[in-house]
N, C-alpha and C positions, 0 to 999 in steps of 0.2 A: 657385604663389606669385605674387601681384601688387603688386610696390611694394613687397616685402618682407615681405606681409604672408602669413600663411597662409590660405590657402581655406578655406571650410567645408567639411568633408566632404557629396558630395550622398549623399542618402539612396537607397538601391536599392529602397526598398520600391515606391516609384511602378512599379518596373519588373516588379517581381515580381507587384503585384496586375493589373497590366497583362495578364499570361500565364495569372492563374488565371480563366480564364471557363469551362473545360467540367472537368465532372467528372474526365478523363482527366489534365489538368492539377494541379488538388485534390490526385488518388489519387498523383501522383509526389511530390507533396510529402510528403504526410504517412509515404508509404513511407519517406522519408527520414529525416522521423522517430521512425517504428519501427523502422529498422532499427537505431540506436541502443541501444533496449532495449526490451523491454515496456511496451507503456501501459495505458491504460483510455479506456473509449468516452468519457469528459470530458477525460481528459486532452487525447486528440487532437482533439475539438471546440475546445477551449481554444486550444489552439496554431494553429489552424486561425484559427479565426476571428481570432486578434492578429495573423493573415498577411493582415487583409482579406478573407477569405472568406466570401460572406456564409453567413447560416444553414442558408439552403435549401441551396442546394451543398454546403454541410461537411457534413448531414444526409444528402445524396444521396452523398457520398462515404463516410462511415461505412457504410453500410447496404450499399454496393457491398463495402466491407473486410470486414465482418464475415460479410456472403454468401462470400469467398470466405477467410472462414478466419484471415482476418492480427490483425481485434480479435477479442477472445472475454471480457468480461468474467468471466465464471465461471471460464475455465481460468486467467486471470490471477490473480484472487483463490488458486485454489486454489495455482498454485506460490510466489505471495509468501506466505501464510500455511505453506508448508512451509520454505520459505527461513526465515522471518521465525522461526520455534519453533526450528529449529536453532543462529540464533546466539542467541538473545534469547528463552527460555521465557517466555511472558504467560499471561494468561488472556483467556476467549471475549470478557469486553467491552472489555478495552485491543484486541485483536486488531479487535473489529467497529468499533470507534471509529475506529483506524486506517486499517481498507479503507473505509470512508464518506467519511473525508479526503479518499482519493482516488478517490469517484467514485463509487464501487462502492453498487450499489442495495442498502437495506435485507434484502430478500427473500434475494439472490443470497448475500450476506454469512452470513446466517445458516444458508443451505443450506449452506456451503463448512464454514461452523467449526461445525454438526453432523456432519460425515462427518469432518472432522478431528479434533476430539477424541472421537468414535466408536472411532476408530483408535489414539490415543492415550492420552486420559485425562485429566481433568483435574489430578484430584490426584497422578498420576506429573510432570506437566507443573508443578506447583504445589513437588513435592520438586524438580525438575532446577532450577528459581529460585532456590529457597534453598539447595542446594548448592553453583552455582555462586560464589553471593554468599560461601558462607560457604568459598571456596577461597582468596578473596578476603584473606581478614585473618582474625580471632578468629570465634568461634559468638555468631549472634544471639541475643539475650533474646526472649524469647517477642513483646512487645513492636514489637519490631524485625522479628521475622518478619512479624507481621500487618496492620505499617504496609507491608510490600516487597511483599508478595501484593496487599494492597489495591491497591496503588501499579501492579501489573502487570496487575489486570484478572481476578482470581479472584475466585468470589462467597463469598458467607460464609459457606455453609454447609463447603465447602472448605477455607477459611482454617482454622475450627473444628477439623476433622477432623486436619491436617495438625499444628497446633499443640498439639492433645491428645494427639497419638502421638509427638510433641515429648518433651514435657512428661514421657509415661510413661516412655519411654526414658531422661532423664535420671535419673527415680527408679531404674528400676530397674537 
């Protein structure tokens, strides 16, 4: 305080881009912040670079992480896409919309959510959405189902399926 008045806060960043000149320096950072949580090879480009780091180095550091195992784009995809199905059933293109969001290369995404719903199934994953939902309050209208599927990223032939076995069930 000077005169009563409050100081600016000085900024740390000067000190910090100060320190990041060699890769070695880069890689403690961003260890930092992966040790956080999982990311993607953009996310930590991203954060890299807002720390002043210029391209070539944040490149030179990623390529260092991912040689030794810390980024993995594809294992990342694959455990959010199983996290992600467990609390919240979608469909392949809400899910691929999602990992693109963050980062995740077209290719990668669609390899992850072939083996995945390989595994699973679409239209098992299509009933666990509208069950949930319909734990929720009263049973959907046909209607209602096809707008919630849409909504989650199932394709239509799926929708169809789903909502015709609906349909017979309540006849019969």
């Amino acid at each position: 305080m000077k005169g009563g008045r409050i100081d600016k806060p000085r900024s740390i960043r000067p000190r910090i881009r100060a320190r990041l000149t060699s890769v070695d320096d880069v890689a403690r950072l961003a260890v930092g912040f992966l040790a956080r949580r999982d990311r993607t090879v953009a996310q930590v480009q991203q954060f890299l670079i807002s720390h002043g780091v210029s391209s070539l180095l944040a490149k030179q550091t990623i390529r260092r992480l991912s040689d030794l195992h810390y980024l993995n784009d594809s294992a990342y995809a694959q455990r959010w896409v199983e996290r992600r199905l467990v609390s919240r059933p979608m469909g392949p293109a809400r899910i691929k919309a999602e990992l693109q969001a963050k980062g995740i290369a077209e290719t990668v995404a669609d390899r992850v959510i072939t083996d995945v719903f390989h595994d699973v199934g679409e239209e098992r994953m299509a009933r666990r959405a509208l069950n949930a939902r319909q734990r929720h309050g009263s049973r959907l209208t046909p209607a209602q189902s096809v707008r919630l599927l849409r909504q989650r990223g199932f394709d239509e032939e799926t929708i169809d399926r789903i909502v015709m076995v609906a349909r017979g069930s309540d006849e019969g």
